[in-house]
PQR file with spaces between the fields and no chain letter, atoms N, CA, C, O and H, PARSE charges and radii, in Angstrom:
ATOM       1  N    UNK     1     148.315  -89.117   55.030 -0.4000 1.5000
ATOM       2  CA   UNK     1     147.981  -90.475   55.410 -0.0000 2.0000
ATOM       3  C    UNK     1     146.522  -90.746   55.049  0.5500 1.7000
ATOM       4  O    UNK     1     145.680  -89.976   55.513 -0.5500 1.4000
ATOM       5  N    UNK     2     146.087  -91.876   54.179 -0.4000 1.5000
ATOM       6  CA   UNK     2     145.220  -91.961   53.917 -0.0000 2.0000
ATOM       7  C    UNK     2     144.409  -92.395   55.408  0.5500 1.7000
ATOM       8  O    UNK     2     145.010  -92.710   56.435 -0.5500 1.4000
ATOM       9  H    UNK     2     146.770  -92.501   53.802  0.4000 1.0000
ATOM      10  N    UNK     3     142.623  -92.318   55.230 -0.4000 1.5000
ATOM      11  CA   UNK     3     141.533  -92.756   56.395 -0.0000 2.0000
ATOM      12  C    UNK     3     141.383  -93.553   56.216  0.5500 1.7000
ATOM      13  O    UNK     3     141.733  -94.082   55.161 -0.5500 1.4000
ATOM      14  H    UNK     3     142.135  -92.062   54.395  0.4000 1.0000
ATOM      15  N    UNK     4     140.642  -94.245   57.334 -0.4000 1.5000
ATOM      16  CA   UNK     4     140.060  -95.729   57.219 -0.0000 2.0000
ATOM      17  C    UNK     4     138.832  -95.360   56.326  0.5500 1.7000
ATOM      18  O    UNK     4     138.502  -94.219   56.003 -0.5500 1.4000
ATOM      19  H    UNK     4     140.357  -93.815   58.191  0.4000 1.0000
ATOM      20  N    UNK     5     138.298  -96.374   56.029 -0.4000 1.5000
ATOM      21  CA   UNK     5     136.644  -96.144   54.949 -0.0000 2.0000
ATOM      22  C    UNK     5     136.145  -97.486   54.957  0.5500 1.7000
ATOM      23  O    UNK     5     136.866  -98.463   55.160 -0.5500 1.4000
ATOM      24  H    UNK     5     138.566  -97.301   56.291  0.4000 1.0000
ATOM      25  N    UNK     6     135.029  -97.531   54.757 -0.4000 1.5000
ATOM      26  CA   UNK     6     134.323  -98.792   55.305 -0.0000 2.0000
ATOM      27  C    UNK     6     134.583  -99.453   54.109  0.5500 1.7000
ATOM      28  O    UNK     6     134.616  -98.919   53.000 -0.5500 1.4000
ATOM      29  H    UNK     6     134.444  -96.737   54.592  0.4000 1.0000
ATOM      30  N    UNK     7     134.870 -101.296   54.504 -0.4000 1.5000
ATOM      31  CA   UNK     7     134.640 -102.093   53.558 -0.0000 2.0000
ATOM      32  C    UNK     7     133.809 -102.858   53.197  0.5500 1.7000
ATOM      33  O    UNK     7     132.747 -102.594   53.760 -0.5500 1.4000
ATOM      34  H    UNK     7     134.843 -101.730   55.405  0.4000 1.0000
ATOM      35  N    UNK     8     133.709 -103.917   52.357 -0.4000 1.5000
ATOM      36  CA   UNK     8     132.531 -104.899   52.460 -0.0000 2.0000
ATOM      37  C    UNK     8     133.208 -106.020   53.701  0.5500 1.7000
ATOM      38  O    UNK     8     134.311 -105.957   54.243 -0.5500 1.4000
ATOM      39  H    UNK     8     134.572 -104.132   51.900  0.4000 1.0000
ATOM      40  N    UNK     9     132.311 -106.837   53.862 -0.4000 1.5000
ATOM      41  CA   UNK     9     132.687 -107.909   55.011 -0.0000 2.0000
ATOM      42  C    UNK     9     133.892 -109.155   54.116  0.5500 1.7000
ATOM      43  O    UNK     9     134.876 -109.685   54.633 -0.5500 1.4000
ATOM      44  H    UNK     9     131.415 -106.888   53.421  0.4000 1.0000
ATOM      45  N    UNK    10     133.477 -109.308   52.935 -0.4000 1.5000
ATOM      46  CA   UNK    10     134.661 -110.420   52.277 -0.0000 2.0000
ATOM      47  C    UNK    10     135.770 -109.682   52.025  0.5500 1.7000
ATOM      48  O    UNK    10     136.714 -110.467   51.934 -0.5500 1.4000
ATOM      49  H    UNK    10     132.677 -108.878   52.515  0.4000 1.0000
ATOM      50  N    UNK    11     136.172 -108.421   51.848 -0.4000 1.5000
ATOM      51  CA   UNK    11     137.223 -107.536   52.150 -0.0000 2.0000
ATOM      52  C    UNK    11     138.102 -107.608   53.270  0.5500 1.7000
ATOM      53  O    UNK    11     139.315 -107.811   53.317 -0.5500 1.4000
ATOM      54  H    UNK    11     135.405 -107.783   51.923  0.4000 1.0000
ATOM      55  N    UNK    12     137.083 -107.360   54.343 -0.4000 1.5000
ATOM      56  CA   UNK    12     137.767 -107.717   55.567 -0.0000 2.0000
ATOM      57  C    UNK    12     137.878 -109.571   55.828  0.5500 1.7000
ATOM      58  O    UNK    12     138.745 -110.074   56.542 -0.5500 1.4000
ATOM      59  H    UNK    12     136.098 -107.195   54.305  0.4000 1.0000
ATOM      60  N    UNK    13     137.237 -110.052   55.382 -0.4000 1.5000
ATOM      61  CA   UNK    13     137.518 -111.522   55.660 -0.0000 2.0000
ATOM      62  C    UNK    13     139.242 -112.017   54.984  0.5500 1.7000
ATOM      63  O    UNK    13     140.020 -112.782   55.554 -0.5500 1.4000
ATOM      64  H    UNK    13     136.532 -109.642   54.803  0.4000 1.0000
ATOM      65  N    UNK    14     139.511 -111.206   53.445 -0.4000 1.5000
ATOM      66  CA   UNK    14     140.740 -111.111   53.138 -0.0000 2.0000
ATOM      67  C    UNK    14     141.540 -111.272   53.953  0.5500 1.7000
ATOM      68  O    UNK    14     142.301 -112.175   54.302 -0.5500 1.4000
ATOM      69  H    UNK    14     138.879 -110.585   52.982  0.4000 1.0000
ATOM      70  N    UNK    15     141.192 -109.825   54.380 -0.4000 1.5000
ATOM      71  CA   UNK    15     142.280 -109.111   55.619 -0.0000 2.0000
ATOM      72  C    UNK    15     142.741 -110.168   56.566  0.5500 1.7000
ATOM      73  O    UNK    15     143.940 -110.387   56.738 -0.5500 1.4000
ATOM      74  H    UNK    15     140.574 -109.091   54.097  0.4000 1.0000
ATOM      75  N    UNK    16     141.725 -110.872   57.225 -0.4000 1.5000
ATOM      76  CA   UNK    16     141.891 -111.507   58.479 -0.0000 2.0000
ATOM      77  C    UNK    16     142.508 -113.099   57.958  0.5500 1.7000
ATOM      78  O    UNK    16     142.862 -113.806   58.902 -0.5500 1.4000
ATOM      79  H    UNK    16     140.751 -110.693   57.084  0.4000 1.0000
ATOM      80  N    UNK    17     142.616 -113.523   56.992 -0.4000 1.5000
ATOM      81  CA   UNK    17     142.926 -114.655   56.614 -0.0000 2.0000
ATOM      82  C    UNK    17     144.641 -114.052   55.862  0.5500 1.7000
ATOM      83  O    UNK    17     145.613 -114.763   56.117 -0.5500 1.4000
ATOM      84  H    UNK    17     142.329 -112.949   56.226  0.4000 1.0000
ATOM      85  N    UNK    18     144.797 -113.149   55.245 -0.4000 1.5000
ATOM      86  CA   UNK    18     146.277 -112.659   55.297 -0.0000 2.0000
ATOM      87  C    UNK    18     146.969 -112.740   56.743  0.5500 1.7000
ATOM      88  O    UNK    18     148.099 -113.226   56.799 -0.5500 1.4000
ATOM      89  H    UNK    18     144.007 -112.572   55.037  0.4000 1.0000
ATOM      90  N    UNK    19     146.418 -112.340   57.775 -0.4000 1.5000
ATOM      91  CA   UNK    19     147.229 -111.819   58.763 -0.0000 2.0000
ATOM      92  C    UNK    19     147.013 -113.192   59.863  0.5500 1.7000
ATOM      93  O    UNK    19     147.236 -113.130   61.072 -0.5500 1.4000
ATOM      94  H    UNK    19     145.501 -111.945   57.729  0.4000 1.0000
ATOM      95  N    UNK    20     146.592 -114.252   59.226 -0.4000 1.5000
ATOM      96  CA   UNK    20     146.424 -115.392   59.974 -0.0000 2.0000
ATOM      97  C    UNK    20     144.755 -115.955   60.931  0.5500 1.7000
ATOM      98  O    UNK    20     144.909 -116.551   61.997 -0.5500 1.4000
ATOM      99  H    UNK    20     146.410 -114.303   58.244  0.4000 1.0000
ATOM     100  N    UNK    21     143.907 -115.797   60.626 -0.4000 1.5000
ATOM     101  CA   UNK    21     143.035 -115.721   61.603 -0.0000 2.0000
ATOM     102  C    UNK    21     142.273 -116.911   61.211  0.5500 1.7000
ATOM     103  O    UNK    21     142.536 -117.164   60.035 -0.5500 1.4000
ATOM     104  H    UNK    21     143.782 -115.314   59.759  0.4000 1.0000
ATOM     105  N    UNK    22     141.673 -117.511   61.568 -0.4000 1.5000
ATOM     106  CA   UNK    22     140.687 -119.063   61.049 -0.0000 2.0000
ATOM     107  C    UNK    22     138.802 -118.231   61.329  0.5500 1.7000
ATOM     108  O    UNK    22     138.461 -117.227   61.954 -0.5500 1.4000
ATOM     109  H    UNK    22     141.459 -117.306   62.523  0.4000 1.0000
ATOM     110  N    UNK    23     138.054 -119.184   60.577 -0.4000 1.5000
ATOM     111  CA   UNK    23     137.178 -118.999   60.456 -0.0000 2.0000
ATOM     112  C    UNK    23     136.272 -119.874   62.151  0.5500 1.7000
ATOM     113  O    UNK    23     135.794 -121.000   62.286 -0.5500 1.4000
ATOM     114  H    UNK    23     138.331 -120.000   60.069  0.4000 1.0000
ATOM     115  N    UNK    24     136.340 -119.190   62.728 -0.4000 1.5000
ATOM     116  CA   UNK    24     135.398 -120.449   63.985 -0.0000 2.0000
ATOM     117  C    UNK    24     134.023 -120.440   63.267  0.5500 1.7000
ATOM     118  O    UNK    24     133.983 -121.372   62.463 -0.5500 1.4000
ATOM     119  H    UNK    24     136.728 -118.275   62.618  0.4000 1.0000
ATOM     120  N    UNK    25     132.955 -119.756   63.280 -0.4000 1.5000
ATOM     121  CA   UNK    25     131.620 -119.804   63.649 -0.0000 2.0000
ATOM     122  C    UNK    25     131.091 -119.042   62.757  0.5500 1.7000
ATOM     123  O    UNK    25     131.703 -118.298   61.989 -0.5500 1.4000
ATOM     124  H    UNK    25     132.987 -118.999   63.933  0.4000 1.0000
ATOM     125  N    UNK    26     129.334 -119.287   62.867 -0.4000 1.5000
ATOM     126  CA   UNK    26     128.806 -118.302   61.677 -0.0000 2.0000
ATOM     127  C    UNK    26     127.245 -118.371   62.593  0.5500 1.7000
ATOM     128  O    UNK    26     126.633 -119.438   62.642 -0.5500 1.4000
ATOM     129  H    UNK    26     128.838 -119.891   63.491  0.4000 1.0000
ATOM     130  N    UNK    27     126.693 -117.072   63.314 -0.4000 1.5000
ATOM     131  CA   UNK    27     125.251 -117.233   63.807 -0.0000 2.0000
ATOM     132  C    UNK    27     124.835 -116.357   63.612  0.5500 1.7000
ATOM     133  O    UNK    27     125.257 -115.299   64.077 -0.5500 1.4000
ATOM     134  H    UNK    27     127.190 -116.206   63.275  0.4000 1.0000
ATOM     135  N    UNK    28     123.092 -116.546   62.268 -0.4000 1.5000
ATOM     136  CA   UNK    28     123.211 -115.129   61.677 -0.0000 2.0000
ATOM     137  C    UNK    28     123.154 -114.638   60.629  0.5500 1.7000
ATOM     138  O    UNK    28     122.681 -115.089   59.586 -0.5500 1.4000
ATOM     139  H    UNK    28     122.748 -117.406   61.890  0.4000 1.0000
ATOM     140  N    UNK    29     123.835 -113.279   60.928 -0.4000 1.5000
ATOM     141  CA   UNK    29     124.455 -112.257   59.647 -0.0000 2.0000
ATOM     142  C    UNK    29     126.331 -111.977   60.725  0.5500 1.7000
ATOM     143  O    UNK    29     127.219 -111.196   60.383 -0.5500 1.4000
ATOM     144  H    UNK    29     124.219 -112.913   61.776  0.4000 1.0000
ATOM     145  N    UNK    30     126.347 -112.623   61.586 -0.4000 1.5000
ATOM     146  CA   UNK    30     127.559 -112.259   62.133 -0.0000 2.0000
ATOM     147  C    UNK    30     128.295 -113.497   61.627  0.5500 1.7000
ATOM     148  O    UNK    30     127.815 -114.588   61.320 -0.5500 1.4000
ATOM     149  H    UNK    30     125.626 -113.257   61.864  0.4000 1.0000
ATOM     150  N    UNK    31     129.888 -112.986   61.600 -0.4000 1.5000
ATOM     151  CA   UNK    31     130.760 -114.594   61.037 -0.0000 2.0000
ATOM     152  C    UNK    31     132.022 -114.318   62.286  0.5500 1.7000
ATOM     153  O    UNK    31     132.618 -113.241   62.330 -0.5500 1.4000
ATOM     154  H    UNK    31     130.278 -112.099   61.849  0.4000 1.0000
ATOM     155  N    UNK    32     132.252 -115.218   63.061 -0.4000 1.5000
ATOM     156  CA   UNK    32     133.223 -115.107   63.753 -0.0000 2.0000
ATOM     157  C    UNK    32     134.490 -115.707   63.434  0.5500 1.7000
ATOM     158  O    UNK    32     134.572 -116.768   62.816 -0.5500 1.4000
ATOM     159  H    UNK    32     131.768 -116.092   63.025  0.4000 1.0000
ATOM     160  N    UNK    33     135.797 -114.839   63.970 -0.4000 1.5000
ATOM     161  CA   UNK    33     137.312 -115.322   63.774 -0.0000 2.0000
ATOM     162  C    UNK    33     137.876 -115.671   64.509  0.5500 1.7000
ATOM     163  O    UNK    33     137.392 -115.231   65.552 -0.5500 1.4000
ATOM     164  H    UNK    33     135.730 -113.977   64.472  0.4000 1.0000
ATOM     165  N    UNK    34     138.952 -116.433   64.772 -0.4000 1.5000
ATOM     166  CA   UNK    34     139.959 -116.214   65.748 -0.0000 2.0000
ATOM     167  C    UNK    34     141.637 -116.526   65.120  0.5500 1.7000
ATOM     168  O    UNK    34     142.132 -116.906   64.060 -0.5500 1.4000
ATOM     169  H    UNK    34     139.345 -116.790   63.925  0.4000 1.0000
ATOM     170  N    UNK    35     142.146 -116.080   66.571 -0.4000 1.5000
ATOM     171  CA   UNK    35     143.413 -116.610   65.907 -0.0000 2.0000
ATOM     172  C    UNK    35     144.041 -116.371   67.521  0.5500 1.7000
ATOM     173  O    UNK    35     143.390 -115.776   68.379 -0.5500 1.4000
ATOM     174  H    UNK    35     141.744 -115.772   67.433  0.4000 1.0000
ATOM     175  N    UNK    36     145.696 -117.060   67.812 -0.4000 1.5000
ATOM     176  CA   UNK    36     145.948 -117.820   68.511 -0.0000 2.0000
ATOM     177  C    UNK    36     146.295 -116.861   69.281  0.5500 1.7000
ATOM     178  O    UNK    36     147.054 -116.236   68.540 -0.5500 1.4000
ATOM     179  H    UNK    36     146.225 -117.543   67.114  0.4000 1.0000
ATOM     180  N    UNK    37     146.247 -115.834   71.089 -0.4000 1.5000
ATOM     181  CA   UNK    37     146.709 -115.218   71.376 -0.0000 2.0000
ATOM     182  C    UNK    37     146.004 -113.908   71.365  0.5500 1.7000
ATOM     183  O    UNK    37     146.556 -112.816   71.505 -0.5500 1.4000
ATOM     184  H    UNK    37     145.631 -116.342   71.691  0.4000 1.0000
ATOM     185  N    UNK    38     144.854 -114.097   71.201 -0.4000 1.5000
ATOM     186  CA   UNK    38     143.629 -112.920   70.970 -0.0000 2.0000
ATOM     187  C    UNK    38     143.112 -113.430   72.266  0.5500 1.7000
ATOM     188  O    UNK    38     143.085 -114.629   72.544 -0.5500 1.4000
ATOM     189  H    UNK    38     144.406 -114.984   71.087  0.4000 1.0000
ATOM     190  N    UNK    39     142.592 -112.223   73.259 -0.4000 1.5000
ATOM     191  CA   UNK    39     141.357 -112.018   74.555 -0.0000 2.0000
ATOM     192  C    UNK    39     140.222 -112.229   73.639  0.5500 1.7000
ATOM     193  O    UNK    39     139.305 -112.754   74.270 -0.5500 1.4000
ATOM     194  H    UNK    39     142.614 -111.249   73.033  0.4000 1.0000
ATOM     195  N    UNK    40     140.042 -112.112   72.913 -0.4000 1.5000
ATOM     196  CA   UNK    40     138.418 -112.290   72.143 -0.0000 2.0000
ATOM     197  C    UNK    40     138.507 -112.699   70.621  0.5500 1.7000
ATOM     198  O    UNK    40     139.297 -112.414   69.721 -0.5500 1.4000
ATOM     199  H    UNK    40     140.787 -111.686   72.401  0.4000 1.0000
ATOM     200  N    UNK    41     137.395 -113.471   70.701 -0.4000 1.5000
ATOM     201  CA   UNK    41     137.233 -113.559   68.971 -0.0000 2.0000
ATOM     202  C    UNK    41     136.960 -111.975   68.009  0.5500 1.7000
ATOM     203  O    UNK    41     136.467 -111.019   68.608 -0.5500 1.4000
ATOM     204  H    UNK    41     136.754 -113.703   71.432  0.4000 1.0000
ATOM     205  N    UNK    42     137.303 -111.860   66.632 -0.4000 1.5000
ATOM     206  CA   UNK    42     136.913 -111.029   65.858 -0.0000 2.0000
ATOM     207  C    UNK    42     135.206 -111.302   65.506  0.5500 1.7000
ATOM     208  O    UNK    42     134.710 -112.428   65.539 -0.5500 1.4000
ATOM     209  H    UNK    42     137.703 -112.637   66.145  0.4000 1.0000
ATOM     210  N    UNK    43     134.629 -110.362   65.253 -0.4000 1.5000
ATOM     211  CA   UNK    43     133.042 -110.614   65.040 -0.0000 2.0000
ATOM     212  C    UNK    43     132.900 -110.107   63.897  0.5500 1.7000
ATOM     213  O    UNK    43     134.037 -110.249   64.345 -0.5500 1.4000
ATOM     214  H    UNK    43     135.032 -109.448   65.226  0.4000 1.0000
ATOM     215  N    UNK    44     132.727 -109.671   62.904 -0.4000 1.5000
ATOM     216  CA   UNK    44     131.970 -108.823   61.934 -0.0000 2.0000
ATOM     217  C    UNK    44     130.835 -109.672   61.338  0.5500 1.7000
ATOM     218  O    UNK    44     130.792 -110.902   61.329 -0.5500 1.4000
ATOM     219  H    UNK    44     131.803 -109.555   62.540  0.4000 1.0000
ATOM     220  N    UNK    45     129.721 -108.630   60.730 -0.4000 1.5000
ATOM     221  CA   UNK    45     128.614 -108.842   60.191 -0.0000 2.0000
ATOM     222  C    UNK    45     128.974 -108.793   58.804  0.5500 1.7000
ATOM     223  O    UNK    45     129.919 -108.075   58.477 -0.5500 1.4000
ATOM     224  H    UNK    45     129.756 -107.631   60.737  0.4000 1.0000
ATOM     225  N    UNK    46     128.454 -109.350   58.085 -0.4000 1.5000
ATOM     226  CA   UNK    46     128.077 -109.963   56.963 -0.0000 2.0000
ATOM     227  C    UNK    46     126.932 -108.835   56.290  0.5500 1.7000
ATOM     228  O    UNK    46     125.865 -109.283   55.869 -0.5500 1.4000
ATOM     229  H    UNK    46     127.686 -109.933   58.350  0.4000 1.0000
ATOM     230  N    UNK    47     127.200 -107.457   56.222 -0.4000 1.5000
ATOM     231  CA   UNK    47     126.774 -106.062   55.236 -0.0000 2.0000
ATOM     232  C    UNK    47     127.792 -105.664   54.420  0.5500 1.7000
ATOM     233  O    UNK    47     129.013 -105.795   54.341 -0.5500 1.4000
ATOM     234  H    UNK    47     128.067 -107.093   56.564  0.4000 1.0000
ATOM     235  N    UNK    48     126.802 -105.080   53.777 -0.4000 1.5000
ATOM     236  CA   UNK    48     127.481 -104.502   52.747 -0.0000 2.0000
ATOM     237  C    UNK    48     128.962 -103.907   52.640  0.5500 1.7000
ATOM     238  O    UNK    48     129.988 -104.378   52.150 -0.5500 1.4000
ATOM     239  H    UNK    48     125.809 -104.974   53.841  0.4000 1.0000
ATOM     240  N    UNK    49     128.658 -102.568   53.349 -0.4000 1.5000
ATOM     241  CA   UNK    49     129.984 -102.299   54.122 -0.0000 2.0000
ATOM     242  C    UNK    49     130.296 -102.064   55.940  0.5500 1.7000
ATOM     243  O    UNK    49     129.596 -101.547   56.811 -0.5500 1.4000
ATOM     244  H    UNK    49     127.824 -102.186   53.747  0.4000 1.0000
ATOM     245  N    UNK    50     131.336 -102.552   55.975 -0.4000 1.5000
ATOM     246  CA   UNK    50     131.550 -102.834   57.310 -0.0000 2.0000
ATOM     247  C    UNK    50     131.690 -100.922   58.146  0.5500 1.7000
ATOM     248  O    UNK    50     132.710 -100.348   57.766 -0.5500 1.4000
ATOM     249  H    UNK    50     131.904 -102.972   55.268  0.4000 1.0000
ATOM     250  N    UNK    51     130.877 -100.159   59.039 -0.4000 1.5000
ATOM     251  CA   UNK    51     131.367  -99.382   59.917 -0.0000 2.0000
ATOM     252  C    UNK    51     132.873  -99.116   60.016  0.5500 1.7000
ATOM     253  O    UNK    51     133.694 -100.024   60.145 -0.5500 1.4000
ATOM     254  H    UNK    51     130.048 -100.626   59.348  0.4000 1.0000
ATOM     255  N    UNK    52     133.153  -97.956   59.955 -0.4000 1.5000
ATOM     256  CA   UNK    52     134.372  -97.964   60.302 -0.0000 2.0000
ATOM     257  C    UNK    52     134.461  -98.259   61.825  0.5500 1.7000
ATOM     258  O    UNK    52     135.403  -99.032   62.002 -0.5500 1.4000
ATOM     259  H    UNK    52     132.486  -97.219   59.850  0.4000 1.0000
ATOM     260  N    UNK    53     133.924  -97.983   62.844 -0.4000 1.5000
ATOM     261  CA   UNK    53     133.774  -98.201   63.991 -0.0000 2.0000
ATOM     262  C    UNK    53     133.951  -99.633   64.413  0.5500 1.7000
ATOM     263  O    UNK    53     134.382  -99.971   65.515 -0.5500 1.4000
ATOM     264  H    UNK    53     133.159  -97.355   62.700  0.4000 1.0000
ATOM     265  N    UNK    54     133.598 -100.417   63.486 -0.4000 1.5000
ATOM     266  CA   UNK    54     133.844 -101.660   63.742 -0.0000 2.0000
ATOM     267  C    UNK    54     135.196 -102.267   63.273  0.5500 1.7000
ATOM     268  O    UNK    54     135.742 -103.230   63.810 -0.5500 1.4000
ATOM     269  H    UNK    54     133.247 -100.142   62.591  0.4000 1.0000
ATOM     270  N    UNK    55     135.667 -101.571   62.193 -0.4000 1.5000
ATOM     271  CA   UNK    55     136.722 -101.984   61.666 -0.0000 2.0000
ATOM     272  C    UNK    55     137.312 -101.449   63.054  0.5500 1.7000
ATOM     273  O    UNK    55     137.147 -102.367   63.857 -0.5500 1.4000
ATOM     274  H    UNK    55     135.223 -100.788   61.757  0.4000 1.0000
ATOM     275  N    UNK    56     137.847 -100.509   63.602 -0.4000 1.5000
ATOM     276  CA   UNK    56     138.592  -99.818   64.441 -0.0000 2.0000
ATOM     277  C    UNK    56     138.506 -100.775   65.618  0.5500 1.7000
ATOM     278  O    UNK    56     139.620 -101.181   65.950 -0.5500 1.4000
ATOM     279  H    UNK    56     137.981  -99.763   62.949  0.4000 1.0000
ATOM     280  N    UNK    57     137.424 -101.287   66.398 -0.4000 1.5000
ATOM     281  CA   UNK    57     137.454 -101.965   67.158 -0.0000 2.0000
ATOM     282  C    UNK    57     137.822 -103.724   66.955  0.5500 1.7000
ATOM     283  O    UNK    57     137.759 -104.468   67.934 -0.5500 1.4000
ATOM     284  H    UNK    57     136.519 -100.958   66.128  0.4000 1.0000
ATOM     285  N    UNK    58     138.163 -104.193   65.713 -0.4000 1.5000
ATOM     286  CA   UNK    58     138.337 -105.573   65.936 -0.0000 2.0000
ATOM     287  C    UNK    58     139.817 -104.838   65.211  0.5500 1.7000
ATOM     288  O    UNK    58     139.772 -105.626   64.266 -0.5500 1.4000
ATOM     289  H    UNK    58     138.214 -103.588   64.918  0.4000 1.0000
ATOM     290  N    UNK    59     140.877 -104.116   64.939 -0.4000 1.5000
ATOM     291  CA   UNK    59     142.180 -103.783   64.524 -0.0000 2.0000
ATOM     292  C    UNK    59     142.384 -103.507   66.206  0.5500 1.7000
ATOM     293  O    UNK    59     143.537 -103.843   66.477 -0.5500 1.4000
ATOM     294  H    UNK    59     140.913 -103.476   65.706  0.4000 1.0000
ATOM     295  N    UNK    60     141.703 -103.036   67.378 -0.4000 1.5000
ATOM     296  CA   UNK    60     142.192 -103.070   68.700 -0.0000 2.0000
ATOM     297  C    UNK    60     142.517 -104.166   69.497  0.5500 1.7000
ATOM     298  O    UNK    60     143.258 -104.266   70.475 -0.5500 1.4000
ATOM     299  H    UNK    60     140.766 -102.763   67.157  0.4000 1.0000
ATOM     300  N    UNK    61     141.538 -105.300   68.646 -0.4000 1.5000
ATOM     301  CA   UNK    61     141.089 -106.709   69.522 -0.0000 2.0000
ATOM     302  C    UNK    61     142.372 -107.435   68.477  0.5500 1.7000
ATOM     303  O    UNK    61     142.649 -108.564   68.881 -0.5500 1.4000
ATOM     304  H    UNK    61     140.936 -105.218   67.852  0.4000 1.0000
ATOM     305  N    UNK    62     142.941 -107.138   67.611 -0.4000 1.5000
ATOM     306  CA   UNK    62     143.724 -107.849   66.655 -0.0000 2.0000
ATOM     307  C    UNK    62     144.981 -107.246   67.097  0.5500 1.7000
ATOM     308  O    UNK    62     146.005 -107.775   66.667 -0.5500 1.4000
ATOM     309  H    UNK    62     142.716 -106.221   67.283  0.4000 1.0000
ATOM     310  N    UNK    63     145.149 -105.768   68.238 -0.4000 1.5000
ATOM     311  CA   UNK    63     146.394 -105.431   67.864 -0.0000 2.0000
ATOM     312  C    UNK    63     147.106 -104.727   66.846  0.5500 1.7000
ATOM     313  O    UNK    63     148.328 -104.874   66.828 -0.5500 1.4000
ATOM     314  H    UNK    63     144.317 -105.339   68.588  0.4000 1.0000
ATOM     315  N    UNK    64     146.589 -104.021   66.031 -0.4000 1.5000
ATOM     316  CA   UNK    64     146.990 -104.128   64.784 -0.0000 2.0000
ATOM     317  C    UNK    64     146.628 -101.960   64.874  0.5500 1.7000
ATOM     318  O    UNK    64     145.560 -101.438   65.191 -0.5500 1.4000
ATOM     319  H    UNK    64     145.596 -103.903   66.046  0.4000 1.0000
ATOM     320  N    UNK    65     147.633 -101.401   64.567 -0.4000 1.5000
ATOM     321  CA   UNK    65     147.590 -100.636   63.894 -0.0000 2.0000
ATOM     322  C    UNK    65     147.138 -100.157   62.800  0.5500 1.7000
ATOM     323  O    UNK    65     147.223 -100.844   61.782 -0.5500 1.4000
ATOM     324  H    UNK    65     148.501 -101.826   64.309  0.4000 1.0000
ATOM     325  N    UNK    66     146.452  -98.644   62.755 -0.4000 1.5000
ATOM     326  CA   UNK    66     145.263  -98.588   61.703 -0.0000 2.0000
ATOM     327  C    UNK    66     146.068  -98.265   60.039  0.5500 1.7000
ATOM     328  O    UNK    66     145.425  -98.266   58.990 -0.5500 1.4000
ATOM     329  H    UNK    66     146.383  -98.087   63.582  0.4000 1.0000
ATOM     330  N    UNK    67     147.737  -97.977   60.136 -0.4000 1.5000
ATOM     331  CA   UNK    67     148.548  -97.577   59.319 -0.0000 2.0000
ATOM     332  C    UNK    67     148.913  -98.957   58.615  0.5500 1.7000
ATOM     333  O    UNK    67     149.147  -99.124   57.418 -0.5500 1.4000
ATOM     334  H    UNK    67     148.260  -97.976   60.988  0.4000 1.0000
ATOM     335  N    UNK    68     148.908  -99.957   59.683 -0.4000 1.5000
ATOM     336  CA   UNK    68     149.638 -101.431   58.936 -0.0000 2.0000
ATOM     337  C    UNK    68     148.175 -101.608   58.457  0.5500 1.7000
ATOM     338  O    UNK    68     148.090 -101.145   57.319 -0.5500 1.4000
ATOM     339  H    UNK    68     148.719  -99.821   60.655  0.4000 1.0000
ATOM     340  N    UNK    69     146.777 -102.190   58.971 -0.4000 1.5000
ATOM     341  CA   UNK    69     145.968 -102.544   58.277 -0.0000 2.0000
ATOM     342  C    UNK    69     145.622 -101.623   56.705  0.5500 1.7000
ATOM     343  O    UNK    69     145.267 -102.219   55.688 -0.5500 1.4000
ATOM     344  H    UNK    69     146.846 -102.565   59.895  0.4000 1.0000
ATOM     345  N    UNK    70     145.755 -100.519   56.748 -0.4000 1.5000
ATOM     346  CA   UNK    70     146.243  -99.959   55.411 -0.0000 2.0000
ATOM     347  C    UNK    70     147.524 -100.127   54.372  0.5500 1.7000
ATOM     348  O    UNK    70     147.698  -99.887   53.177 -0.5500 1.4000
ATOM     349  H    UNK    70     146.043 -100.035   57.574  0.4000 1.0000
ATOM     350  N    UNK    71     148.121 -100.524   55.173 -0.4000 1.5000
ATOM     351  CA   UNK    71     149.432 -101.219   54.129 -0.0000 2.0000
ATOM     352  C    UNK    71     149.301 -102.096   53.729  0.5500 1.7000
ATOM     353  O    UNK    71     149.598 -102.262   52.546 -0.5500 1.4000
ATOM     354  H    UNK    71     147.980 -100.719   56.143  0.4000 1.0000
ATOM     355  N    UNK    72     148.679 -103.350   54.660 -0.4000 1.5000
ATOM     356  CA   UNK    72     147.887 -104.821   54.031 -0.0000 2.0000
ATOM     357  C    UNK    72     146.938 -104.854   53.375  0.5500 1.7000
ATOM     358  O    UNK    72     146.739 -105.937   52.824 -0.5500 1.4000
ATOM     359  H    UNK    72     148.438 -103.216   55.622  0.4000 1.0000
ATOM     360  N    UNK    73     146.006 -103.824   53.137 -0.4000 1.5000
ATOM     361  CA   UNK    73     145.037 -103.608   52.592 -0.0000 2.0000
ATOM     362  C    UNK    73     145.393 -103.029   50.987  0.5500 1.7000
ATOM     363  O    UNK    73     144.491 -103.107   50.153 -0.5500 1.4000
ATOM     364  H    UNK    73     146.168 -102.945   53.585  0.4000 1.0000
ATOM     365  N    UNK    74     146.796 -102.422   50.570 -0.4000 1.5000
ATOM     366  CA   UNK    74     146.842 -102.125   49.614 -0.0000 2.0000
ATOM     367  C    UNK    74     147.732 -103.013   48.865  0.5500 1.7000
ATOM     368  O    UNK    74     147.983 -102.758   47.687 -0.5500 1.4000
ATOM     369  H    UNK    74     147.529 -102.359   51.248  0.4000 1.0000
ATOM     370  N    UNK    75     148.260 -104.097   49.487 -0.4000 1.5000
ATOM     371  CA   UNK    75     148.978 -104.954   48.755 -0.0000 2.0000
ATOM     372  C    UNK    75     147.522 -105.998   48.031  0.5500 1.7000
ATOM     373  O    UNK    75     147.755 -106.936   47.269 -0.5500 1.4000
ATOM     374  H    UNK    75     148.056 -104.304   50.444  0.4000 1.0000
């Protein structure tokens, strides 16, 4: 099974606009998401590459399994 590995932030912005999420807000270097049925907005920063730590924690806040975000990630 492949690992998670850090991405850039428009990588993950992909991600989150495949799997449905809208753009709310931008204050910053942070860009915020949401989508309908989430306890919290998604946050990521706007670097180079994103932490895996962070990826891991907004795939918890999304619900999302770290095996499916790798399956969406390779289509």
């Amino acid at each position: 099974m492949p690992k998670l590995k850090p991405v850039s932030w428009k990588e993950f912005e992909k991600f989150l606009k495949f799997i449905g999420c809208v753009f709310l807000r931008e204050k910053g270097d942070h860009r915020v998401w949401g989508r309908t049925g989430l306890k919290r907005p998604v946050v990521i920063p706007k670097v180079k590459s994103i932490p895996i730590f962070v990826i891991r924690n907004n795939l918890r806040i999304l619900n999302i399994q770290v095996s499916e975000y790798l399956e969406i990630l390779d289509k």
